[in-house]
N, C-alpha and C positions, 0 to 999 in steps of 0.2 A: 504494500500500500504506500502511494507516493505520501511525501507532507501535506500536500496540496488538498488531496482525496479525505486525507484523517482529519484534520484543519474544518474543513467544511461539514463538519459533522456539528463542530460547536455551533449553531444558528441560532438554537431555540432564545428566544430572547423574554429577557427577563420582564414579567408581568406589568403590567400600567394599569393603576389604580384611580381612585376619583380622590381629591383632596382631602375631603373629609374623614379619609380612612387613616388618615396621619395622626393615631393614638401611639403613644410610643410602646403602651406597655402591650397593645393588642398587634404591633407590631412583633416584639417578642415571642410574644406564644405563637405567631402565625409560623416563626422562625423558616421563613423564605424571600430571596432576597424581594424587592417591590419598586417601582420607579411608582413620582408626579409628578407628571410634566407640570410644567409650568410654575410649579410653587411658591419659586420664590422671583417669580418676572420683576415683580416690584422693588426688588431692593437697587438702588441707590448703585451699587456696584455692576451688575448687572448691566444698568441704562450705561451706566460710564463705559461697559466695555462693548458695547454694542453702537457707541459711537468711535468707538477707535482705542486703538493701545495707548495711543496717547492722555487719551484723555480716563481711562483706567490706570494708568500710573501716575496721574496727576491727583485723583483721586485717593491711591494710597495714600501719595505721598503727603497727605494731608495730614493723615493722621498717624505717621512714623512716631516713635516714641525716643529716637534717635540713639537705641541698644541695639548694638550690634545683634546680627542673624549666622547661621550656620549658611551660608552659599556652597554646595555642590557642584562643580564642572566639570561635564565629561566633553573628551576627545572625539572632533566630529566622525571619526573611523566606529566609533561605538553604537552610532547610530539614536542614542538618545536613553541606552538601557542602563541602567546603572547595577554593575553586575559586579562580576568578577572578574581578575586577567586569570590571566590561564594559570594551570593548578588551584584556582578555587584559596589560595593563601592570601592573599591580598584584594582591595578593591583596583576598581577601574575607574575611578574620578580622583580629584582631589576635593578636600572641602578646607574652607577659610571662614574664618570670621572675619563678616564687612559688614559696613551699613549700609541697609535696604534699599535705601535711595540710590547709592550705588551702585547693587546690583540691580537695579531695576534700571538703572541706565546702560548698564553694558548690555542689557537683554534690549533693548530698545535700539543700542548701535547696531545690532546684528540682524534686526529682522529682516527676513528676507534674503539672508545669506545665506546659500547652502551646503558654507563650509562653518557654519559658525558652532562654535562647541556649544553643548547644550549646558542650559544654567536650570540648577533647581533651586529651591527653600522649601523644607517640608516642615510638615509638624511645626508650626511656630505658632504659639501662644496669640490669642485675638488679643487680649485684654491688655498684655503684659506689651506687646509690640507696637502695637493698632488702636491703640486707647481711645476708646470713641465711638469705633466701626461698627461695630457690633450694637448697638444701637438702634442704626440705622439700617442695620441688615441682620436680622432677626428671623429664626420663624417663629416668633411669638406665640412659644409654645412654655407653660408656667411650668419652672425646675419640677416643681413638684409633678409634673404630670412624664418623668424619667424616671421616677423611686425612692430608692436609698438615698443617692448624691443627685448635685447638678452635674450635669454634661461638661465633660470638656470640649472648648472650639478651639480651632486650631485653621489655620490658613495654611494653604500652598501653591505654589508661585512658579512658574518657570517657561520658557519655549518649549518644544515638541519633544517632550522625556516618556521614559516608561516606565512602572516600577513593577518590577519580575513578581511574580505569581508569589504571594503571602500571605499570612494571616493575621487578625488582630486580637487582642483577647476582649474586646470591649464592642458592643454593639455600636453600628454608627449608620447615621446619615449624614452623605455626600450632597453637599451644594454644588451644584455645574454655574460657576459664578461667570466667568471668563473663558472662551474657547470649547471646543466640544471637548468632550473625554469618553475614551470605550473601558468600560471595567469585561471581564473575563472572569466569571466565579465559578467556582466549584464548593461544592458541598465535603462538612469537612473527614466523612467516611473515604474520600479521596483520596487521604495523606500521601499513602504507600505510592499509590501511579502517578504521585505529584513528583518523587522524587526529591525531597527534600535537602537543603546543601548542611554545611556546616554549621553546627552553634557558633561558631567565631572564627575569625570575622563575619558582621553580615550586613548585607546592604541595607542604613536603615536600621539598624537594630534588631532587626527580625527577620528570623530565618526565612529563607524564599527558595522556589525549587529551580531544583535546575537545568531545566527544559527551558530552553528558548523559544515560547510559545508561536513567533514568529516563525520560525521554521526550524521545529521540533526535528531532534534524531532520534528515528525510530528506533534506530537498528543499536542505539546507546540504551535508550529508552523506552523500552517497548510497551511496556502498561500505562506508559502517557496515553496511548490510543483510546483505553478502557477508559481513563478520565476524561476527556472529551464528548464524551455517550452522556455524560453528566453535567457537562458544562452548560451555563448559561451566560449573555451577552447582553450588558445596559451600555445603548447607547444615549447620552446626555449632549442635551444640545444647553446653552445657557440661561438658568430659569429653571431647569428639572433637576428631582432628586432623587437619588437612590438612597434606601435601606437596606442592609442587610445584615444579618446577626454574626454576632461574635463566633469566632475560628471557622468562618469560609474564607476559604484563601480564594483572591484572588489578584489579578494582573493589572493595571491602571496605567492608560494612554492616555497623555495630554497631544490632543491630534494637531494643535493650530501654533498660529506664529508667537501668539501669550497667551498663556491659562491665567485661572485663578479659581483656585475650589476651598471650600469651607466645610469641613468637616464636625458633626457635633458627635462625639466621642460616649457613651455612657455603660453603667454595672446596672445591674437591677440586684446586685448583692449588697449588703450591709458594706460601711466602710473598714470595720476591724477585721473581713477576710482579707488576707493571703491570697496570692497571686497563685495558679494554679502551676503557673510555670517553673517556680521554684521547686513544687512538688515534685514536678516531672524532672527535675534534675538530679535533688535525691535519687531519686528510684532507678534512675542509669547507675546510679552509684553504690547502691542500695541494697538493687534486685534485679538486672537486669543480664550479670552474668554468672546467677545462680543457678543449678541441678534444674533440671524442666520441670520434675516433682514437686521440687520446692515453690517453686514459680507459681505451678498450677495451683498449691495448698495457699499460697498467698495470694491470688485471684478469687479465692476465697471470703478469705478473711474481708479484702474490700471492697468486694461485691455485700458482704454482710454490712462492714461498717460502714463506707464509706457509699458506693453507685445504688445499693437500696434505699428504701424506704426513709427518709430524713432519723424517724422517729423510733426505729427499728431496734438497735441496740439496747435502746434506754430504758423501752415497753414496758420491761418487766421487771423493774430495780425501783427501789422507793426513791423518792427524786432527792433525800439529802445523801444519795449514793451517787447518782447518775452520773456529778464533775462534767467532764468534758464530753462524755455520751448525751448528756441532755442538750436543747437547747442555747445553743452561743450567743454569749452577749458581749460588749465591749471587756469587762472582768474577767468573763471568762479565758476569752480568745489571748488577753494578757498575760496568762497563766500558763495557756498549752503553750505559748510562743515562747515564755520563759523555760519551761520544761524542754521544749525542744530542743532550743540553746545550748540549755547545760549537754541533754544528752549528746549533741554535736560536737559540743566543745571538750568533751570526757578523757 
């Protein structure tokens, strides 16, 4: 099967919904990803970038807070992907700390050059960089109606980049603020035919696979096919948004000569849990090249304690027994973390 034949398998495109189905928490449980178009047509940013780049970096530059940003540059032979060099040990950009204003001028000398190195800024803090923005570009949806916590927003910025196939641990909705963007998701039962790269280095901080979705090697990669069968395609014009739940991995194109996307970031878990992904670094360490036996007797145990029943454990213990089996509360979860510690630390 050529790249071309397996490639064209990924169409099915990701559902469009009507506005008012923009609940975040009955997004959650739907847990698939959702586009609305048009959502956020009105924001301020939006109009700016739909009259020109210009006049969308004039509009940043209003509200720079004038603290330096993480600038990313990759080499125009890269094509815009911000990956790996070869052997997977090292990145393939550089990144600087500069002021925004600057780099949003060096993306403005180069538009239109088909040799120009691609510029990113990701993950940058609204409030913290942009003091102001966010205001004015809102979707005027009340913290309380995310959960636990408020959302984190975060802005990102660049000419024609891609960010390789990953996951987040945080559920989010993508603003298409500036320029189209193609996201590329996959559901995260995938993992294995994703091909996942190294814990470290990683592009971005997070692990990404390493299939070049663009044109995939089969013949490296052969179960990338089977995840394809499963992929879905949001394409974002500026003005629409995408949903989709935390640990789908997916790919993100910024297609045009400047983007500009806003991200609202959130948990629907309390804020005293623990990040799942530390967990999962123990347990490499842990359990993971232990006897098969043992593996399977310990598949066990946390399917009992932990992937059953929340309540499961606890059921049958009088609750001044229960500690850390019963319900966690901020005290508690202080308690297991210190216990942890020690026994880490031992």
């Amino acid at each position: 099967m050529t790249a071309a034949a397996a490639t064209q398998r990924a169409t099915r495109m990701v559902e469009s919904v009507h506005r008012d189905a923009i609940d975040p928490a009955a997004l959650v449980a739907a847990d698939k990803p959702v586009i609305v178009r048009g959502f956020v047509n009105d924001w301020p940013l939006v109009e700016a970038g739909r009259r020109g780049v210009g006049d969308a970096i004039s509009y940043l530059k209003h509200f720079y807070s004038g603290r330096p940003v993480v600038g990313y540059t990759g080499l125009p032979e890269n094509g815009g992907r911000y990956f790996y060099e070869a052997g997977a040990t090292g990145l393939n950009y550089n990144s600087e700390r500069v002021a925004l204003d600057v780099y949003l001028d060096r993306i403005a000398e180069r538009l239109g050059d088909p040799a120009s190195p691609s510029f990113y800024v990701g993950s940058t803090d609204l409030d913290q960089f942009l003091p102001g923005i966010s205001a004015e570009n809102s979707l005027k949806l009340d913290d309380v109606a995310f959960g636990c916590r408020p959302p984190t927003v975060s802005i990102w910025l660049g000419n024609r980049t891609t960010a390789p196939t990953h996951y987040d641990q945080s559920n989010n909705i993508a603003c298409c603020a500036i320029g189209r963007r193609r996201f590329t998701l996959f559901p995260p039962e995938q993992v294995a035919n994703l091909y996942p790269g190294p814990l470290e280095p990683t592009p971005g901080g997070q692990v990404v696979s390493m299939v070049d979705l663009r044109a995939p090697d089969f013949d490296l990669y052969p179960r990338f096919a089977d995840a394809l069968e499963s992929a879905q395609v949001a394409e974002l014009e500026p003005g629409d948004i995408l949903f989709y739940p935390a640990l789908w991995w997916h790919q993100v194109e910024a297609l045009d000569p400047f983007n500009a996307m806003i991200n609202y970031w959130w948990d629907v878990s309390p804020a005293f849990m623990d990040t799942p992904q530390t967990t999962l670094l123990h347990a490499i360490l842990s359990l993971r090249d232990r006897p098969d036996s043992e593996k399977a007797a310990w598949r066990n145990l946390f399917d009992y304690y932990v992937f059953g029943p929340a309540d499961q454990a606890a059921a049958h213990l009088p609750e001044p027994a229960q500690g850390a089996l019963g319900r966690l509360d901020d005290i508690k979860a202080r308690r297991l973390r210190a216990a942890i510690i020690h026994k880490i630390n031992r």
